[in-house]
Backbone as CSV, one residue per row, in Angstrom:
resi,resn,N_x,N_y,N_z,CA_x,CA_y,CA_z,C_x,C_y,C_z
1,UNK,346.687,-36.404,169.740,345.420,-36.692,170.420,344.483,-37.436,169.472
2,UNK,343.805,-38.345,169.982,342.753,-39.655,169.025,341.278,-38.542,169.035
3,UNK,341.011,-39.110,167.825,339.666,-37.820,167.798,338.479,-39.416,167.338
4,UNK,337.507,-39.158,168.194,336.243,-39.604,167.582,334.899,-39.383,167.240
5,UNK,334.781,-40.374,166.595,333.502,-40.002,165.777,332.495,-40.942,165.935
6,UNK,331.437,-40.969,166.169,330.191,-41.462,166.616,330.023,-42.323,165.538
7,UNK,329.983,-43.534,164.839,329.932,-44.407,163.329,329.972,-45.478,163.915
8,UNK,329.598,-46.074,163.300,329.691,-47.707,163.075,331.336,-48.329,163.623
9,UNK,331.892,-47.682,162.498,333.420,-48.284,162.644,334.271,-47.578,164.231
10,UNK,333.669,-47.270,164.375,334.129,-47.098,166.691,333.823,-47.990,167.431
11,UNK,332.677,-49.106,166.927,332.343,-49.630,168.338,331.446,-48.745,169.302
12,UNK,331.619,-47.306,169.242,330.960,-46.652,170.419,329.370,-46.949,170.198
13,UNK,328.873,-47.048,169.346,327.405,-47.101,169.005,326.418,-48.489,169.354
14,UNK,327.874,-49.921,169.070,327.156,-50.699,169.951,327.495,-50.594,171.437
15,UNK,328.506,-50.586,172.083,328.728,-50.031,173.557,327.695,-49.504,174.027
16,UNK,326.451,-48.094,173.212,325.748,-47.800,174.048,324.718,-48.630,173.670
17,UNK,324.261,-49.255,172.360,323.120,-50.044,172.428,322.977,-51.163,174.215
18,UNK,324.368,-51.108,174.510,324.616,-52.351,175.566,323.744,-51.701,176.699
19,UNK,323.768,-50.306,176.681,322.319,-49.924,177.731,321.413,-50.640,177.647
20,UNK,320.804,-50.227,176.764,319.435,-50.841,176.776,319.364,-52.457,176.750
21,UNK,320.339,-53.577,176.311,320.143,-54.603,176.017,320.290,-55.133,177.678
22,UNK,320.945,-53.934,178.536,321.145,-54.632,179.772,320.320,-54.143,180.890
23,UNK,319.730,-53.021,180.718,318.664,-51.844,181.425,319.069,-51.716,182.716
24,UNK,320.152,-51.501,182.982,320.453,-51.189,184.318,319.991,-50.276,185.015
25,UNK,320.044,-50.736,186.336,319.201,-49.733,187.355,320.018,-48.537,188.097
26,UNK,319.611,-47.271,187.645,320.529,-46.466,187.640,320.012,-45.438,188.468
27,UNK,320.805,-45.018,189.974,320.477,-44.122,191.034,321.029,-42.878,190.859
28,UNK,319.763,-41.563,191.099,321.108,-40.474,191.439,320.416,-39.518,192.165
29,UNK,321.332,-38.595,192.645,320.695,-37.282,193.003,321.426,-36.023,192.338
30,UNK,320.012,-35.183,191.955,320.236,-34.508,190.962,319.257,-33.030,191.405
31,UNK,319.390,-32.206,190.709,318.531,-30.530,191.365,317.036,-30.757,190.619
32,UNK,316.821,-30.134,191.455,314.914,-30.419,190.518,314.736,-29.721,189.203
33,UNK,315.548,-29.132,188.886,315.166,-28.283,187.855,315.519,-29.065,186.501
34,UNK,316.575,-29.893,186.931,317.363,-30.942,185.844,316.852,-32.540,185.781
35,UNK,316.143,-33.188,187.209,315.415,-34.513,187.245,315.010,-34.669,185.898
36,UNK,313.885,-34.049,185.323,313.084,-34.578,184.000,313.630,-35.034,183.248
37,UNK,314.605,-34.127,182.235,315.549,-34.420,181.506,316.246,-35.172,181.911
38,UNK,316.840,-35.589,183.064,317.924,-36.865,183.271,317.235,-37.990,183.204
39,UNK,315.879,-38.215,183.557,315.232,-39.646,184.305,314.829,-39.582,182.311
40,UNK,314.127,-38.352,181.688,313.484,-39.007,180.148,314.798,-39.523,179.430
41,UNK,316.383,-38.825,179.478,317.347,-39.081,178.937,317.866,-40.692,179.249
42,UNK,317.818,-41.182,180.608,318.347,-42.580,180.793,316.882,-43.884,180.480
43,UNK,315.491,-43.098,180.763,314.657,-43.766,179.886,315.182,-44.306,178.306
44,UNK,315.449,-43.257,177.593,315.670,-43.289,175.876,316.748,-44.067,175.580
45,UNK,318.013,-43.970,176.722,318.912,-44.696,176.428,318.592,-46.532,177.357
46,UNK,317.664,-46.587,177.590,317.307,-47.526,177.799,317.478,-48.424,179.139
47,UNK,317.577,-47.201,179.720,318.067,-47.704,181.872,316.562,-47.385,182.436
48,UNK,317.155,-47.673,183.620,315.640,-47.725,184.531,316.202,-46.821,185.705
49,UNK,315.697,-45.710,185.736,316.233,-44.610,186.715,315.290,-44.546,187.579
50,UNK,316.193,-44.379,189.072,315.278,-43.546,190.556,316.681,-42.460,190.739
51,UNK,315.727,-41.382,191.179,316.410,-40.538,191.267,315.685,-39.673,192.936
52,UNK,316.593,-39.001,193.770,316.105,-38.671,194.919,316.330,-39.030,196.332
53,UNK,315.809,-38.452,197.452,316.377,-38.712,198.975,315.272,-39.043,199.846
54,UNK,314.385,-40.343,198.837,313.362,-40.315,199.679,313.732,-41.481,200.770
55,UNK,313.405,-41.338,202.160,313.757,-42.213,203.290,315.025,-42.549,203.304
56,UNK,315.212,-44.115,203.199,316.594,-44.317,203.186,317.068,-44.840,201.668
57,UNK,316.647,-43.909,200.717,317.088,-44.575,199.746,318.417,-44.311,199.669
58,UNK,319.120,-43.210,199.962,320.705,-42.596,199.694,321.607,-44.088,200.464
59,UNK,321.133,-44.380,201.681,322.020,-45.356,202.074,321.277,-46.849,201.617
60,UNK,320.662,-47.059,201.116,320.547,-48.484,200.403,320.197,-48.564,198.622
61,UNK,320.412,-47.342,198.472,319.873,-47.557,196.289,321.006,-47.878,196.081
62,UNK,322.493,-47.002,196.703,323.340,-47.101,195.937,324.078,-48.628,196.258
63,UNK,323.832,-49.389,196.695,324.312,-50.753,196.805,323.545,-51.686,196.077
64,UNK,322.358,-51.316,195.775,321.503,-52.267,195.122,321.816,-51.707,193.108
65,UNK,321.833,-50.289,192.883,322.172,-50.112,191.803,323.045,-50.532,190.826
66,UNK,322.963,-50.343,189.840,324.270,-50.239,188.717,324.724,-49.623,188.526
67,UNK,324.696,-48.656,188.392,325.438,-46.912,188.409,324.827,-45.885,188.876
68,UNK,325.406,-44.750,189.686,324.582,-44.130,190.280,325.430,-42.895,190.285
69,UNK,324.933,-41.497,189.907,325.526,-40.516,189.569,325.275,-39.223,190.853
70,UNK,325.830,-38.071,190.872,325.652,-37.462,191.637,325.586,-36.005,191.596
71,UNK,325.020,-35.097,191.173,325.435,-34.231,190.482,324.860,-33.212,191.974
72,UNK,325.941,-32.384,192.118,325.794,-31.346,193.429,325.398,-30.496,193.863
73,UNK,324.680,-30.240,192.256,323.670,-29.362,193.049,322.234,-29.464,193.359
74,UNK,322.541,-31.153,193.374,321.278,-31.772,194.442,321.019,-31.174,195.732
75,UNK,322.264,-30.168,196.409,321.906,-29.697,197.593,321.456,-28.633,197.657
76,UNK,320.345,-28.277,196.464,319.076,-27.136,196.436,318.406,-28.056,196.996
77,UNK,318.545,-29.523,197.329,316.926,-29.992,198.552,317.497,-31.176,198.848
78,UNK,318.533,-31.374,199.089,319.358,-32.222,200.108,320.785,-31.819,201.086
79,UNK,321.288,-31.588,201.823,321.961,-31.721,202.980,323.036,-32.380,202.691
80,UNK,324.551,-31.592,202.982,325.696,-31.988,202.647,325.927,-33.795,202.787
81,UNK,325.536,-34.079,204.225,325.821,-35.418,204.322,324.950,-36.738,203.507
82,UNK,323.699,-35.990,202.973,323.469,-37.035,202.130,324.015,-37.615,200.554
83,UNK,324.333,-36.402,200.298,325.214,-36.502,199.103,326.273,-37.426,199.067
84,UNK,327.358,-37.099,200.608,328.188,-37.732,201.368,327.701,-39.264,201.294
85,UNK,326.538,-39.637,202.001,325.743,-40.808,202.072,325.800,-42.052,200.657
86,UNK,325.677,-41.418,199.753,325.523,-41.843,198.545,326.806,-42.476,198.536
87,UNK,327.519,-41.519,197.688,329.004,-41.584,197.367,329.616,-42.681,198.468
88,UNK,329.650,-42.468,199.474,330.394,-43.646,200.279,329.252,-44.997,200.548
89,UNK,328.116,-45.009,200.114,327.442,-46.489,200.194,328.073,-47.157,198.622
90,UNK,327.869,-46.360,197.853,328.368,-46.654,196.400,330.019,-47.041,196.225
91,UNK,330.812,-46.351,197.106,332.032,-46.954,197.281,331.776,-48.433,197.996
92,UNK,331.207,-47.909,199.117,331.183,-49.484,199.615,330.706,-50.316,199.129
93,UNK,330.022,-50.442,198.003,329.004,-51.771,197.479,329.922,-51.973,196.108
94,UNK,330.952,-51.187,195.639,331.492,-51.447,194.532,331.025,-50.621,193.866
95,UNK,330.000,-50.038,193.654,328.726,-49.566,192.814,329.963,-48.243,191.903
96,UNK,330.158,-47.961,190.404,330.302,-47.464,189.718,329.650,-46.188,190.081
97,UNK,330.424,-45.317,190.197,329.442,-43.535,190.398,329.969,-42.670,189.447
98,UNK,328.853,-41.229,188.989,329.716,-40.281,188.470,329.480,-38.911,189.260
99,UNK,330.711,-38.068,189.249,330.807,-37.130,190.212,330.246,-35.639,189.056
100,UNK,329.491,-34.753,189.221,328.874,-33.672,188.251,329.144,-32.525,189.678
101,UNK,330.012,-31.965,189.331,330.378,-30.895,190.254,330.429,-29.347,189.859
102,UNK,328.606,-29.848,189.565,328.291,-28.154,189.635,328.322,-27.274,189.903
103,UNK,329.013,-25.970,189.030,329.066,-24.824,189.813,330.370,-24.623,190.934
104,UNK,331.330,-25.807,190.825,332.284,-25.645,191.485,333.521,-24.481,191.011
105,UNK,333.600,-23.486,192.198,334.740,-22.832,191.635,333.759,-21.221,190.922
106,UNK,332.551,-21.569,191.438,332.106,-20.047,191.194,332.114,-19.139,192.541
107,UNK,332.565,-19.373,193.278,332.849,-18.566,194.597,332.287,-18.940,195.928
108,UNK,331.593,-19.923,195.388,330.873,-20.737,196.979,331.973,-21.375,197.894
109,UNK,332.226,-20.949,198.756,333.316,-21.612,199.305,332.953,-23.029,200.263
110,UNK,331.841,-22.893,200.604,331.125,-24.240,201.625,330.912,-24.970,200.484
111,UNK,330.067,-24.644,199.442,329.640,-25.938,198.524,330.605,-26.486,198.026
112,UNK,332.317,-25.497,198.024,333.288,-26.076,196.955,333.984,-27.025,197.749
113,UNK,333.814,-26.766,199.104,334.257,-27.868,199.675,333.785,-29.198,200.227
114,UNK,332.442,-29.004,200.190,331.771,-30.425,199.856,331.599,-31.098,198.497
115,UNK,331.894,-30.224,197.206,332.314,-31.162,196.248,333.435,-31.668,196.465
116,UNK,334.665,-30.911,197.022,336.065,-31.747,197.180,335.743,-33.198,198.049
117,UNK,335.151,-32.985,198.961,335.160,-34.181,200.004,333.944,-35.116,199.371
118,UNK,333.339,-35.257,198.418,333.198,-36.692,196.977,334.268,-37.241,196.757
119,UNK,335.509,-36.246,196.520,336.147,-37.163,195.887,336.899,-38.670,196.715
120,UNK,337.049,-37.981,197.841,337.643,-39.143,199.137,337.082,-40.691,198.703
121,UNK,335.367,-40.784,197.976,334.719,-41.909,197.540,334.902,-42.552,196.133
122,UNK,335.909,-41.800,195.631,336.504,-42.467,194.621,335.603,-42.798,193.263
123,UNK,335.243,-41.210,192.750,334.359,-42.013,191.308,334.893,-42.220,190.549
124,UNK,334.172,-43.094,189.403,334.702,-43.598,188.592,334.469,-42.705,187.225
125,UNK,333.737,-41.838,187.495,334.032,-40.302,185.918,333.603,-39.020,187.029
126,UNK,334.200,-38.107,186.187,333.980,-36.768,186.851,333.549,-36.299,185.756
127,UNK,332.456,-35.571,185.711,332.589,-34.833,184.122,331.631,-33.210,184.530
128,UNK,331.969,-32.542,184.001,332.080,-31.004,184.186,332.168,-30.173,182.462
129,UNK,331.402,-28.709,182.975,332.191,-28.262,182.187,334.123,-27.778,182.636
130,UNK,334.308,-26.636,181.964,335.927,-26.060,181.657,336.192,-25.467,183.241
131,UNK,335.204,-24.523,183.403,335.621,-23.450,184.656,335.379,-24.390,185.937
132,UNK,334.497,-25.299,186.206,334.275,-26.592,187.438,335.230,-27.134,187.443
133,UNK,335.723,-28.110,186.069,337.079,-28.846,186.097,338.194,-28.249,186.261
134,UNK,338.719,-27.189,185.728,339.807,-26.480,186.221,339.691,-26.028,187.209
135,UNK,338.484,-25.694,188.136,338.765,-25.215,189.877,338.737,-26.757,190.937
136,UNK,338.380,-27.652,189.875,338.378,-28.861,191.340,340.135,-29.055,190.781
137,UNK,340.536,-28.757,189.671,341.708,-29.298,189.458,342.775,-28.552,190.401
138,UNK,342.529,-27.381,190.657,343.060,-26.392,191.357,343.685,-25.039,190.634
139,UNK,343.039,-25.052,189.744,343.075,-23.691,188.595,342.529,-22.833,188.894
140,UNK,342.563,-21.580,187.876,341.922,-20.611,188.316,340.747,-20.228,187.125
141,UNK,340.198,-21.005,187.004,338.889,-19.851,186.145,337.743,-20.642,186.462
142,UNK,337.074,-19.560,187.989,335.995,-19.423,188.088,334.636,-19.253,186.906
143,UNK,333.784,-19.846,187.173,332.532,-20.231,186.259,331.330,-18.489,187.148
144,UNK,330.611,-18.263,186.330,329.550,-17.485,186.433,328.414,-18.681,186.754
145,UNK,327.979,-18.725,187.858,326.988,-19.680,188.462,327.425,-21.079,187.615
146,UNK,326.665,-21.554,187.390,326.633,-22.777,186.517,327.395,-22.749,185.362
147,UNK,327.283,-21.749,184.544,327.690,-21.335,183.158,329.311,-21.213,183.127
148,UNK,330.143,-21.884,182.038,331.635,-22.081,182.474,332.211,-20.588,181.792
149,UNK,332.932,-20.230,181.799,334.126,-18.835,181.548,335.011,-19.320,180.775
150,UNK,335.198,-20.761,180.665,336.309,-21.006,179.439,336.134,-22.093,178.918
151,UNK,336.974,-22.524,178.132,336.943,-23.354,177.004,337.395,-25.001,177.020
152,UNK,336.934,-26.144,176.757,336.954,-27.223,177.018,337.994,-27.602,176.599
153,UNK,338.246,-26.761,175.627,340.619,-27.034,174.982,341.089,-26.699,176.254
154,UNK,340.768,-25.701,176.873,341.471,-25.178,177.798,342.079,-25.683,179.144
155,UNK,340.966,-26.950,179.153,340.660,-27.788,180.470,341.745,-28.610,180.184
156,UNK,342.112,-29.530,179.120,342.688,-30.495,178.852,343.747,-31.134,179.899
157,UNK,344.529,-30.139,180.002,345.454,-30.452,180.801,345.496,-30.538,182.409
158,UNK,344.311,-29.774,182.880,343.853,-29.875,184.360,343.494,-30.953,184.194
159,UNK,342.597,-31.536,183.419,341.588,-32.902,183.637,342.799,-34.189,183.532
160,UNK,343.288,-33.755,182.793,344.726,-35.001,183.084,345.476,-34.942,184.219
161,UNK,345.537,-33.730,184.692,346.067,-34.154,186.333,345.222,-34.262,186.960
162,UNK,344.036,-34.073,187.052,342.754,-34.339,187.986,342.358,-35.968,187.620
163,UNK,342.611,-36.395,186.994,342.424,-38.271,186.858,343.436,-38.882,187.006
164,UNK,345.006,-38.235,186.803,345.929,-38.828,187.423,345.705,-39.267,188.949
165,UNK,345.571,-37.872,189.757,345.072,-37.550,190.972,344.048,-38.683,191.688
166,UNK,342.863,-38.329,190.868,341.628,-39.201,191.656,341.925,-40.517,191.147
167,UNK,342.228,-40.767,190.330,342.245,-42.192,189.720,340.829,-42.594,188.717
168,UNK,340.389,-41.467,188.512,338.725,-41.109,188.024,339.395,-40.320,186.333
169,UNK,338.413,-41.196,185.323,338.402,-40.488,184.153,337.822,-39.448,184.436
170,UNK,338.233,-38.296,183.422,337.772,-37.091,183.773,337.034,-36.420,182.641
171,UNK,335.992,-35.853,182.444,335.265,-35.352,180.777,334.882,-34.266,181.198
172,UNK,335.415,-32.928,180.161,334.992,-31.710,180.050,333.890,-31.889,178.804
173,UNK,332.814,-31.146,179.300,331.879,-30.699,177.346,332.186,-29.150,177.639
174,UNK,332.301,-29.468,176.183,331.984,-28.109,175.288,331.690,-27.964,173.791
175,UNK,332.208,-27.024,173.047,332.188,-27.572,171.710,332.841,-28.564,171.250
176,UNK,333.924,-29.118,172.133,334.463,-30.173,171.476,334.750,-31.100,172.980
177,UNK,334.140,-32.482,173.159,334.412,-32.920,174.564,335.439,-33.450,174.538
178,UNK,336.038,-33.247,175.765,337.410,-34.305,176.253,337.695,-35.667,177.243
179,UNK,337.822,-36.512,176.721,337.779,-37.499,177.828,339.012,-38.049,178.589
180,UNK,339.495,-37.881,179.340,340.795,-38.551,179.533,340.952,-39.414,180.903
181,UNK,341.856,-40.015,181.157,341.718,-41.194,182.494,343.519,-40.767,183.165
182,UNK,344.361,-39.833,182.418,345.585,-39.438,183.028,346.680,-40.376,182.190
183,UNK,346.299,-41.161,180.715,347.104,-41.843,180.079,346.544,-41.651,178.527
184,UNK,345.599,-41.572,178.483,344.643,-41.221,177.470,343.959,-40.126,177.326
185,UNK,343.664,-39.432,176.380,343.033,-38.136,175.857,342.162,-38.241,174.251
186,UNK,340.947,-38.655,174.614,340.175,-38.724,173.686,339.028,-36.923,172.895
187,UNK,339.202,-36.447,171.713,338.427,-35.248,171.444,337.151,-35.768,171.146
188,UNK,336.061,-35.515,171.357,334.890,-36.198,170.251,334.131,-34.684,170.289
189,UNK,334.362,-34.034,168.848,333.927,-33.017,168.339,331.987,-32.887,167.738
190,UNK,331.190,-32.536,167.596,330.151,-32.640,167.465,329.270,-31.155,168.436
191,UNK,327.922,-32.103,168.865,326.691,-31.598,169.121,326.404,-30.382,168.745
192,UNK,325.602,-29.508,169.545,324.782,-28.263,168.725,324.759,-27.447,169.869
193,UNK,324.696,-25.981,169.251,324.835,-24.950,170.717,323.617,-24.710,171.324
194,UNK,322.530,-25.276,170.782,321.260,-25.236,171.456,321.425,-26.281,172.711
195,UNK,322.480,-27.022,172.988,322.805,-27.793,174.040,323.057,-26.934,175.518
196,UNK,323.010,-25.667,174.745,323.526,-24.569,176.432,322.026,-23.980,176.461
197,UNK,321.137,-24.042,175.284,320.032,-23.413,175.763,318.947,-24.233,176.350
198,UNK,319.390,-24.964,177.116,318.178,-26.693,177.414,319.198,-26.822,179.435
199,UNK,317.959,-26.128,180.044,318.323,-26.423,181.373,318.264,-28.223,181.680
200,UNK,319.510,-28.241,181.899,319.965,-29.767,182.471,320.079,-30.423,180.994
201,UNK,320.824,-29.847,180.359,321.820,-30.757,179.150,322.939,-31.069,179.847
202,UNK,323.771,-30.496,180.110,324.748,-31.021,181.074,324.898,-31.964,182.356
203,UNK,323.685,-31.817,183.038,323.383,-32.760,183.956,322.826,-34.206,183.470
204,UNK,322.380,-34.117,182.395,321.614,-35.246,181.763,322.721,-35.876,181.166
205,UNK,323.508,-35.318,181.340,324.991,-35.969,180.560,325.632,-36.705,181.751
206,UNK,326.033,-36.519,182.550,326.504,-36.861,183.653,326.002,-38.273,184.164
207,UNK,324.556,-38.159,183.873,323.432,-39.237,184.215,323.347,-40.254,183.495
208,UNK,323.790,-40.038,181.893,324.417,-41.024,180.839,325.083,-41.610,180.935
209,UNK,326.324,-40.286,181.704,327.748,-41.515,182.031,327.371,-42.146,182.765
210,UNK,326.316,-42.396,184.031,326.385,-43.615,185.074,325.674,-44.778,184.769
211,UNK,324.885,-44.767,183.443,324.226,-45.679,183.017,325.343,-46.395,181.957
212,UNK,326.222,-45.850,181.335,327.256,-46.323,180.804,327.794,-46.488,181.195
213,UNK,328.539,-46.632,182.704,329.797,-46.768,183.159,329.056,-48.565,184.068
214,UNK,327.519,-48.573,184.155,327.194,-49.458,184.733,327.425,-50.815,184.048
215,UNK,327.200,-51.021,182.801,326.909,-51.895,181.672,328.655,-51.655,180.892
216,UNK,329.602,-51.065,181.558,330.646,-50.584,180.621,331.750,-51.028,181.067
217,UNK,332.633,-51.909,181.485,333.416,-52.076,182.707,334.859,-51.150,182.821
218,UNK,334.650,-50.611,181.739,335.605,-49.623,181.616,335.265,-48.320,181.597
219,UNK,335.672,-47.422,182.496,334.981,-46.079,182.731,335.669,-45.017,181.571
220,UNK,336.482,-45.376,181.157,337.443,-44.504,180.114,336.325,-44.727,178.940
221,UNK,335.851,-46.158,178.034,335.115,-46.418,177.269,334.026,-46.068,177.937
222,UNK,333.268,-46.170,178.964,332.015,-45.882,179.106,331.694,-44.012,178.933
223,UNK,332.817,-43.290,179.198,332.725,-42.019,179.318,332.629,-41.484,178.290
224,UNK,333.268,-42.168,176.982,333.662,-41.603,175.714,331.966,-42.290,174.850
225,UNK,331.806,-43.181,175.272,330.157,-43.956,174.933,329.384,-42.850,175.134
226,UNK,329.060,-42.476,176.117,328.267,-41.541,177.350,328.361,-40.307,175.817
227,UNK,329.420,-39.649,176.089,329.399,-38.363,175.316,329.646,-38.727,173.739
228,UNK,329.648,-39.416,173.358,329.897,-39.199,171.975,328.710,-39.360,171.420
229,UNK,327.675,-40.581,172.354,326.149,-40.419,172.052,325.298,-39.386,171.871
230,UNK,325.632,-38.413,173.179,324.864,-37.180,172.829,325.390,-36.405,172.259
231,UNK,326.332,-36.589,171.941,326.957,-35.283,170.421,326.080,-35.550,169.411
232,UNK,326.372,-37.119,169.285,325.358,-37.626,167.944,323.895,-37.660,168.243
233,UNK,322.949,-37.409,169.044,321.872,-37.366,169.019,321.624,-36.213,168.841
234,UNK,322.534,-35.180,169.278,322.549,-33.021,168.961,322.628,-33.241,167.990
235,UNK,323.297,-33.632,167.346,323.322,-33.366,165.752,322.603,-33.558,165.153
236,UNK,321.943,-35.275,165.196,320.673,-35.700,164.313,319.523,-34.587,164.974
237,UNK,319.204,-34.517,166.006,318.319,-33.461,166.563,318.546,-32.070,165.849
238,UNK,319.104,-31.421,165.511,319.735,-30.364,164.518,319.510,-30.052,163.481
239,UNK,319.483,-31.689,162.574,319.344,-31.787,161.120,317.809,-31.809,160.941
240,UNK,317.385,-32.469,162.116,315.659,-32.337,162.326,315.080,-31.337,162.114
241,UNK,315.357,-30.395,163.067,314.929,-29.470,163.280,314.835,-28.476,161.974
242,UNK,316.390,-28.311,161.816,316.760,-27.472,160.799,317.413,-26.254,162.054
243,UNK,317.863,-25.052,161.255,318.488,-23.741,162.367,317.466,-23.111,162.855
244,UNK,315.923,-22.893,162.435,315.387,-22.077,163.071,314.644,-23.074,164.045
245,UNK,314.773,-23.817,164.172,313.982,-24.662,165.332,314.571,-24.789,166.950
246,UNK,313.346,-24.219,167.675,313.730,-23.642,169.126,314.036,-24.821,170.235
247,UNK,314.578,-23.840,171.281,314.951,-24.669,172.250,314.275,-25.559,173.072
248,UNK,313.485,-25.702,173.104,312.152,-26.776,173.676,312.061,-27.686,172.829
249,UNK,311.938,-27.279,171.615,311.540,-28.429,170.383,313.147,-29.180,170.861
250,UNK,314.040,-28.837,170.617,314.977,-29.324,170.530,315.692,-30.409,171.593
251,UNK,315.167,-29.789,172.899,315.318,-30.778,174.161,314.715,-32.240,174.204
252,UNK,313.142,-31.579,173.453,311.959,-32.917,172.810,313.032,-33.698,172.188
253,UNK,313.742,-33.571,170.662,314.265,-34.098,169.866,315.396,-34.953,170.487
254,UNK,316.438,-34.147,171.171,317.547,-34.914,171.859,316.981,-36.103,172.530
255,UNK,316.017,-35.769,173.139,315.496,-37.257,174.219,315.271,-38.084,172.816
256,UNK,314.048,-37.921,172.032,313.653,-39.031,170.623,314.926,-39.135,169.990
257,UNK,315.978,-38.965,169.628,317.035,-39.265,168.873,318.064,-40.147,170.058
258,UNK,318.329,-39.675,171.148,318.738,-40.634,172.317,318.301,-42.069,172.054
259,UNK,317.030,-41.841,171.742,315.687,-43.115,171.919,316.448,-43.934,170.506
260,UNK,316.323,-43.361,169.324,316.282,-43.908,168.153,318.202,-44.349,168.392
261,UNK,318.736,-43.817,168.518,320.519,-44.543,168.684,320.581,-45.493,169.475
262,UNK,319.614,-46.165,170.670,319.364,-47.464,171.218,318.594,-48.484,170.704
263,UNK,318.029,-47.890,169.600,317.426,-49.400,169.030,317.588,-49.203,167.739
């Protein structure tokens, strides 16, 4: 397995500068609790985000966008079919999407099956934690609400048949993320565990990949861009801080270090 590292000598670092040099306009729907952090996170990396179901934006943003992400548990204040809405205008316009299938596989049986029926629209990254990706894969380890039950090693091999499958790269985070497309399997080891204590780190990730996958024409490279950035912005955010520095400060920092790896 290829392991990377966030440096100079990857390439990944200009890949994401290519955000900002290109500022793509980047759509999504996302839970309210996680918006802030996604819209300040694709600010820093240098996109221009709308996010939301106001009028008809679900059936006309995603054709006009550059990447447009979707994360599911937008349906704390949207309605199965708009989600639906998205995903298939975004198929139809070409439009690059990423699928964030929250909470899938914690026992909801209606919501788990409106994340399955995304996939019919064909995204171009799925990214999850361990216990989501192994239940859309068709595994068994249920997640405790949001929060995953196992381990992102663990996923590896679901997420490679789950991108064989969809035809969609697939990325688990955890302590160590995985990226794979069903031919490839990339590790990129990093970030900081204050990343689980920051409501909508994970979603804000998701929201990365669609701003990278917009400006990226390759969703395998844009996915591994996407996450290897915010490993490296946890970290510099980390060294900032130092260990006793709290979880708020630290959410602050990730967005300003996001900011500072684009220019």
């Amino acid at each position: 397995m290829d392991e990377i590292r966030f440096d100079a000598d990857t390439g990944v670092s200009d890949a994401y500068r290519s955000i900002g040099a290109k500022a793509p306009f980047v759509y999504g729907l996302t839970n309210y609790i996680a918006a802030n952090l996604n819209a300040n996170v694709l600010l820093a990396a240098g996109a221009g985000p709308a996010i939301g179901a106001g009028a008809d934006w679900p059936s006309t943003f995603p054709a006009a966008a550059d990447g447009v992400w979707i994360n599911t548990a937008a349906v704390m204040s949207n309605d199965g079919d708009t989600l639906r809405t998205v995903a298939a205008t975004a198929r139809a316009a070409g439009t690059p999407w990423v699928l964030d299938p929250v909470a899938h596989g914690a026992g909801a049986g209606e919501y788990d099956a409106l994340v399955r029926s995304l996939l019919e629209h064909r995204p171009a990254i799925i990214r999850g934690n361990a216990s989501e990706l192994i239940a859309l894969a068709g595994g068994d380890a249920a997640g405790k609400g949001v929060e995953t039950t196992a381990d992102s090693g663990q996923a590896v091999a679901f997420i490679a048949e789950l991108a064989r499958r969809t035809g969609a790269v697939v990325a688990v985070s955890g302590p160590v993320d995985y990226v794979c497309d069903g031919a490839r399997t990339v590790a990129i080891p990093g970030g900081d565990v204050r990343l689980t204590k920051v409501t909508g780190a994970g979603c804000s990730l998701g929201a990365l990949s669609a701003a990278a996958v917009a400006v990226i024409p390759d969703p395998f490279l844009a996915a591994v861009t996407a996450h290897a950035a915010f490993a490296r912005a946890a970290e510099a955010a980390a060294r900032r801080l130092g260990p006793d520095g709290g979880s708020g400060s630290f959410a602050v920092a990730l967005v300003d270090e996001l900011y500072a790896l684009a220019n």
